[in-house]
N, C-alpha and C positions, 0 to 999 in steps of 0.2 A: 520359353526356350529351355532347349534340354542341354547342360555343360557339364563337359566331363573334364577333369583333370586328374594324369595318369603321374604318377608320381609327387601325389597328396602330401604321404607323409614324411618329404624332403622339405627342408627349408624352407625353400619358394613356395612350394606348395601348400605348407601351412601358413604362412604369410598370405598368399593369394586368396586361400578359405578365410582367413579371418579377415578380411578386405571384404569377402562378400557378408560375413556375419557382420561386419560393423556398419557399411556401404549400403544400403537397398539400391538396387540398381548398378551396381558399381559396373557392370558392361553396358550402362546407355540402355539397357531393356532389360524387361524383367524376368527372371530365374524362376521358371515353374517346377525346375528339376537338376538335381547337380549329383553326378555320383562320382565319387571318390574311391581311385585306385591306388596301390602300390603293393609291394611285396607284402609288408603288413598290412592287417587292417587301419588305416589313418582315422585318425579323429575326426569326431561331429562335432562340433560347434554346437551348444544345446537349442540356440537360436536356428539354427537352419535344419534339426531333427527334422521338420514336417516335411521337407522336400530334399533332403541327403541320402544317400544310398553309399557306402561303406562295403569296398570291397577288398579281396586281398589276393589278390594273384598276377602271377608273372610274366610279365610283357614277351618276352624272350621264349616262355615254353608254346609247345602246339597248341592251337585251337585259343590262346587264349586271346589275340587281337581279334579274333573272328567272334568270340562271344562280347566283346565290348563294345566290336561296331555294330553287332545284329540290335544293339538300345538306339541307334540311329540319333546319336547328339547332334545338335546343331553346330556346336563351338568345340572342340577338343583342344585340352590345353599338353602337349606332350612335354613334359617335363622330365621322364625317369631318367636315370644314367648313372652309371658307375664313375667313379670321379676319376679324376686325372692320373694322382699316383697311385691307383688301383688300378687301374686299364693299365697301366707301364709296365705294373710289378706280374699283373695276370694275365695274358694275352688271351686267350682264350676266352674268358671270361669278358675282360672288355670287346670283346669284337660281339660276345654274343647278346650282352644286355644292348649297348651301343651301336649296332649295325644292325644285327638280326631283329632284334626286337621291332626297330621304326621301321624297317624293308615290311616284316608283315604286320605291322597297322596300318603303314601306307597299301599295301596289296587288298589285306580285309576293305578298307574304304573303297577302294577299284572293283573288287569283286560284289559289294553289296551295291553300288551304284551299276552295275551292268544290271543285277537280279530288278532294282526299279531306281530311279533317276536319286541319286542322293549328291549334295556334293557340300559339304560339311564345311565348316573354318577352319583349317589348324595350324600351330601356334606353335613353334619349334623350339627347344631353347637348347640355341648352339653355344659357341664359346670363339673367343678371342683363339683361342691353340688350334684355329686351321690356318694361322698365318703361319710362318716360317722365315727364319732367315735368308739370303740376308735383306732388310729393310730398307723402307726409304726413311728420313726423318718423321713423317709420318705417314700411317698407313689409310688410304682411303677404301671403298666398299669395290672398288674395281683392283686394286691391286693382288699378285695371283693367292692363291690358296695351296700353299705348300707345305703344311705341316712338318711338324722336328718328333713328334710324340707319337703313339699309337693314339692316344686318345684326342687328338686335334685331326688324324686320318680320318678315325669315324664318323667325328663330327661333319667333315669335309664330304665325305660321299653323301652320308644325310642330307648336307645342302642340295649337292647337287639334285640327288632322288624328289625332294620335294619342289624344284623347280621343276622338273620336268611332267612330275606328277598335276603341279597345280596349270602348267602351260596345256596340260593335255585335258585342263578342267576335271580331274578327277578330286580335288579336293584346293579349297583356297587356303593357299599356303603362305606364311608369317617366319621368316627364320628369324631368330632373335640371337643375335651375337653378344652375348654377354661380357662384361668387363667380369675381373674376377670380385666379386662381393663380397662389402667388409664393411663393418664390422659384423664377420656372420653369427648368429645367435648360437648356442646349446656348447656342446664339447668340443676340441679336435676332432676332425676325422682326418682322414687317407687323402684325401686334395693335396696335391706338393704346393698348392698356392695357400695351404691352411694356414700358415705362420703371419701371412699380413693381416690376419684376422686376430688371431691368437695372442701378437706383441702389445693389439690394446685390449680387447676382451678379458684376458685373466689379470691385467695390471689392473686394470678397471675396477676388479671383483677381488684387489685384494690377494693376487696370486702370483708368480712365478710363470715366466713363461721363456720360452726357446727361440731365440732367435739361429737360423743355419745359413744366413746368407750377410752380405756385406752390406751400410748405409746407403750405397751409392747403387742400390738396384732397382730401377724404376719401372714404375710398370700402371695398369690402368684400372682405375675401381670406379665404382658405385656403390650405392648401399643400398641394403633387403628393400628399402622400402620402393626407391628408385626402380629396381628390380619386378616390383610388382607393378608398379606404373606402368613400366615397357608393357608386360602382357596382355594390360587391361587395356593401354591402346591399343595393342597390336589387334584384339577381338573386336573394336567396336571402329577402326579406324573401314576409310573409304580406300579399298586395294588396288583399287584400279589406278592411283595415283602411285601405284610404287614400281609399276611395269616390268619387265620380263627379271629384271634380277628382284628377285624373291627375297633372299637374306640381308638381313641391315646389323651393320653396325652401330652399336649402342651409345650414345655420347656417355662421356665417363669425367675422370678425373687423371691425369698422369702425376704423378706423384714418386718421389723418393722416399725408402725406407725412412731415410732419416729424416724426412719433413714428416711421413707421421709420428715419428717418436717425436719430434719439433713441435707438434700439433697436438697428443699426447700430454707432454710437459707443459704447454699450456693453457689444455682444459684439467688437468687433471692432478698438476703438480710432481714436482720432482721426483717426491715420494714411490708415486707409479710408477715411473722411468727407471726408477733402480730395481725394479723388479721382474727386467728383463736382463735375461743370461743369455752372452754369447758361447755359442757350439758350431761352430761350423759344421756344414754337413753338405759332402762334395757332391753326392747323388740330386740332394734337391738342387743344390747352386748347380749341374749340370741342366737340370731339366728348366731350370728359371732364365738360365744362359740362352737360349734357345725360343725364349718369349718376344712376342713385339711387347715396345713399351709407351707408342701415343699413336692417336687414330686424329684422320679427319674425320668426323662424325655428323658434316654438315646436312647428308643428304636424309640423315635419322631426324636431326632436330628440325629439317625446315618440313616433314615429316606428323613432327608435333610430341616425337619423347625428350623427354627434359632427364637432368641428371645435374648432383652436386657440382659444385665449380671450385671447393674446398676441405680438406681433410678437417677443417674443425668443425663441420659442419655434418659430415661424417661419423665421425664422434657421436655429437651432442645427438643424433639421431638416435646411436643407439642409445645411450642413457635414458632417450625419452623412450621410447620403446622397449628397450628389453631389460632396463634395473629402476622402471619406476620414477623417472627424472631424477635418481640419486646415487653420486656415484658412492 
C-alpha cells in the first residue's frame, strides 16, 4: 500500500511518521511505500529510509496537486494548513494554503480517476472553528457549521467539497474535526489556541510562559497522541458505517483553563504554576470568544476513536512522550 501524508513536517505529521516507524502495520496493512510532503523537506525516520520518499513542495502552487496524485496512493493523509491566527492575520494567504490548496488535490484525484478508475482514501484534518456562535450546551456532528474566523470558513467549505466529492465516489473521504491539541510539542507558533499548550509546556521545561485570556475559558482538547489515533482509525476504519455526513467530530476533553493549571499544580508542582504570567491580550480573548467549548462526540466514539477523559492525563502524556517521563 502506497501512503501519502501531505503536511509531514507539521506536528501531526511527524507524530503520524513516527507511529509508523515505531508501529509495523500501524494502518491494519502493510506500508510498501510512504512519501512525505510539505513546504520543507520532512524528515525520514532512519527505519522507514527503505520505503520513504521525502518531498518539498506546495500544495497551494500550480501543478503541484497534480504531480502527487499522478504516484496514485492508496491512502492520503491531508494534513497541511495555515493555522488559525495566521489565516486571521493573512487573508489571502489562508484562503490560499487552506481552500485552494484541498480544492485542487481534491480536483487532481477527479481528474486522475476519469484518465483510469482510481478512488484513493482521504483523511482531512478539519478543526472544531467551523462551529460558530451562538451554541447549544453542547454541540453535536449535525448542529450547523457557522464559523466566527476565516480560518474555521475554510475548513467549512473543505467539509463540504469533500462530502460531495466522496458522495460522488470520487475519492473516500474521512473529515477529522479536531479538538484543539495539547500539550503540543516543539515552540509557540501563530495558532490563537497556542497558549493552552504553552501554560504547561514551557512551565514543564522550566520556563515562563504567557497566559492572554481568563481561567474561566473553556474549551475542548486532546493530545498528539490521541490525535494520531483519530487518523490511523479514520485510514483503516470500515466507511461505509459513517454514511452521507462525511466529517466527525472528535471526542475530546472540555476543560477550563484553570482545571489545567489545577492539573498542572498537581502533576508538576506549584513551582510550575508560578511560572505562568498573566497578559491579557484582547485580540486572542476576541477570537477564543467566538469558540465552541463542549461537543457531543457520541457518534465518533461509538465509531471506535477514543480520546483522554482528563487533563492529568494529558499532561503525563506529554512527559512521557516529548521530556523522557521527566519533568
Amino acid at each position: 500500500m502506497h501512503v501519502m501524508v501531505i503536511g509531514a513536517a507539521g506536528m501531526i505529521g511527524r507524530k503520524l511518521v513516527e507511529k509508523f516507524a515505531l508501529e509495523a502495520g500501524a494502518l491494519g496493512y502493510d506500508i510498501g511505500k510512504l512519501t512525505l510532503v510539505d513546504v520543507i523537506e520532512p524528515p525520514v525516520p532512519p527505519s522507514l529510509s527503505a520505503i520513504a520518499t521525502p518531498l518539498a513542495l506546495d500544495l497551494s502552487k500550480d501543478g503541484a496537486a497534480e504531480k502527487l496524485v499522478a504516484l496514485r496512493p492508496g491512502v492520503i493523509f491531508h494534513l497541511a494548513a495555515i493555522v488559525s491566527g495566521e489565516a486571521e492575520a493573512d487573508f489571502d494567504k489562508g484562503y490560499q494554503v487552506n481552500l485552494d490548496g484541498t480544492r485542487a488535490l481534491f480536483e487532481a484525484i477527479r481528474h486522475e480517476g476519469l484518465r483510469e478508475p482510481y478512488i484513493p482514501r482521504l483523511i482531512f484534518a478539519s478543526s472544531i472553528a467551523v462551529f460558530g456562535q451562538p451554541f447549544p450546551d453542547k454541540i453535536g456532528d449535525t448542529f450547523f457549521t457557522t464559523p466566527l474566523t476565516s480560518y474555521g470558513t475554510q475548513k467549512a467549505i473543505c467539509e463540504l467539497l469533500l462530502a460531495d466529492y466522496s458522495r460522488r465516489d470520487i475519492f473516500d473521504g474521512v473529515g477529522i474535526r479536531l479538538p484543539t491539541i495539547c500539550v503540543r510539542p516543539g515552540k509557540p507558533n501563530k495558532a490563537a489556541s497556542g497558549f493552552f499548550s504553552n501554560i504547561l509546556r514551557e512551565p514543564l521545561a522550566g520556563q515562563e510562559a504567557v497566559l492572554p485570556v481568563d481561567e474561566d475559558v473553556r474549551h475542548w482538547f486532546a493530545s498528539p497522541r490521541s490525535a494520531v489515533g483519530f487518523f490511523v482509525h479514520a485510514a483503516r476504519m470500515d466507511t461505509s458505517l459513517i454514511g452521507p455526513r462525511r466529517n466527525l467530530t472528535m471526542p475530546g476533553l472540555s476543560a477550563l483553563v484553570g482545571e489545567e493549571i489545577e492539573a498542572l499544580r498537581r502533576v508538576a508542582g506549584e513551582k510550575a504554576v508560578k511560572l505562568i504570567r498573566r497578559k491579557p491580550d484582547p485580540v486572542i480573548r476576541s477570537i477564543v470568544s467566538g469558540w465552541p467549548t463542549d461537543f457531543d462526540a457520541r457518534r465518533a466514539s461509538e465509531l471506535g476513536f477514543k480520546a483522554e477523559t482528563n487533563f492529568d492525563e494529558i499532561i503525563r502524556i506529554h512527559i512521557e512522550d516529548e521530556l523522557g517521563g521527566q519533568i
